[in-house]
C-alpha positions as CSV (number, residue, x, y, z in Angstrom):
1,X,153.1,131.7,5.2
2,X,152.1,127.8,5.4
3,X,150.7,126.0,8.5
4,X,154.3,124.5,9.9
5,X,156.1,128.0,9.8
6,X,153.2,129.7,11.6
7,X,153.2,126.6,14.5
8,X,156.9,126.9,14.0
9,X,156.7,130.7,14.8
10,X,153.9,130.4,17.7
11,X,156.4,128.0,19.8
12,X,159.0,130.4,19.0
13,X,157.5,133.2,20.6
14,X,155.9,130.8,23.7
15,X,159.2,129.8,24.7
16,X,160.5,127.5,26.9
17,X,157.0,126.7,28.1
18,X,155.0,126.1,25.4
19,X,151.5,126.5,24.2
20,X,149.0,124.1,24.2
21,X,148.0,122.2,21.1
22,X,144.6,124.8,21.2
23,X,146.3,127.9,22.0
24,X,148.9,126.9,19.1
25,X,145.7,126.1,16.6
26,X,144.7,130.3,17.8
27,X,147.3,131.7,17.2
28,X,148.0,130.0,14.0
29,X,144.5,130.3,12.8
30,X,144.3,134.0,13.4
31,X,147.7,134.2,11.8
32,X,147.0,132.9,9.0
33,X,143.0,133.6,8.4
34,X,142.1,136.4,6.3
35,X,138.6,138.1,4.5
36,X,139.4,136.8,0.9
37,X,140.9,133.3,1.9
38,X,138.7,132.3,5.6
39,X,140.0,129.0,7.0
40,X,138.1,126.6,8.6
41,X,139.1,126.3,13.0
42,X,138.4,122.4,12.5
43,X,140.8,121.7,9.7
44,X,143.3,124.0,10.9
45,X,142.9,122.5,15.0
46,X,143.2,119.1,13.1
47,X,146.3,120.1,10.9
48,X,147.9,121.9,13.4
49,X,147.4,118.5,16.4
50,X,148.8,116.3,13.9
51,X,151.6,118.0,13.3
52,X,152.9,118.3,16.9
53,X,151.6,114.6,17.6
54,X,153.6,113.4,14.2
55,X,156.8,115.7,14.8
56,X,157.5,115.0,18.1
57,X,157.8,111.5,18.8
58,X,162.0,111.4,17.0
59,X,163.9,113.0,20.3
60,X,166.2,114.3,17.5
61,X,162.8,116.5,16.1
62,X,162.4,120.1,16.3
63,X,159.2,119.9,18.6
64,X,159.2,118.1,21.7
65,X,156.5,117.1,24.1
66,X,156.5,118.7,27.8
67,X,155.4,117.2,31.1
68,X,152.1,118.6,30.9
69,X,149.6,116.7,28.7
70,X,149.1,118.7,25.2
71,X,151.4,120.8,25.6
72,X,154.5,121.9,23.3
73,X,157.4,123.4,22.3
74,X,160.7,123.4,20.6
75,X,163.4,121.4,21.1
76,X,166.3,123.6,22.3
77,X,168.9,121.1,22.5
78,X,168.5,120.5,18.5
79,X,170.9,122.0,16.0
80,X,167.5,122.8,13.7
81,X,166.0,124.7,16.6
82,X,169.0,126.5,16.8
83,X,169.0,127.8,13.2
84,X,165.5,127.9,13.0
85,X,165.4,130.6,16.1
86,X,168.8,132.7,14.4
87,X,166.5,132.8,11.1
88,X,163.3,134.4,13.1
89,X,165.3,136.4,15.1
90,X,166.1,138.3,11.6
91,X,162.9,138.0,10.1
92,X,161.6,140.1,13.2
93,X,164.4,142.7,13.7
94,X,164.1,143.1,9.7
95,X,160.0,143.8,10.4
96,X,161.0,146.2,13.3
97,X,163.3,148.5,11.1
98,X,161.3,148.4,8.4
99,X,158.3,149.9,10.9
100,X,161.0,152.5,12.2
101,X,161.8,153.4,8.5
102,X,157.8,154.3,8.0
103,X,157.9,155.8,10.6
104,X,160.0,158.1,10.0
105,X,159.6,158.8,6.4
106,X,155.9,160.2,7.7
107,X,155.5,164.0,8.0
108,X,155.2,165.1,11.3
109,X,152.3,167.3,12.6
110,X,154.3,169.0,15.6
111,X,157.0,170.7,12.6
């Protein structure tokens, strides 16, 4: 997963109200950080205020800019938006029945 899907996915889940341009940087650093491949919080906090600075000045853009200062989130009234949200709704539903599936492919202890 790159930087823009992970901000992409983070103002998905925050909704209507956003996330702050540091809450956004979290969520995508500890999505994307891992023990083999460690990321640096500067460089992603600098990728990731660029990129909602950069992509939300077109009103047209996915992102837009709310009332309070530094915070984000997606442009509902966008056609983009709109397929973008239809494409992680199916990403998560296909992640939540492929947990049911493990689940119940796993021997029980109660039988």
């Amino acid at each position: 997963m790159d930087y823009d899907k992970a901000i992409l996915r983070a103002l998905y889940r925050a909704g209507e109200e956003g996330l702050s341009v540091g809450c956004t940087t979290h969520r995508v650093f500890n999505s994307l950080n891992d023990f083999f491949c460690p990321l640096s919080y500067e460089e992603v906090y600098r990728y990731v205020s660029r990129y909602l600075v950069h992509n939300s000045h077109n009103p047209d853009s996915l992102i837009e800019k709310t009332a309070q200062r530094g915070v984000y989130h997606l442009n509902f009234h966008s056609s983009e938006t709109q397929q973008l949200m239809l494409q992680f709704d199916d990403d998560e539903e296909d992640e939540t029945d492929a947990e049911a599936e493990d689940t119940q492919n796993q021997p029980s202890l109660f039988d």
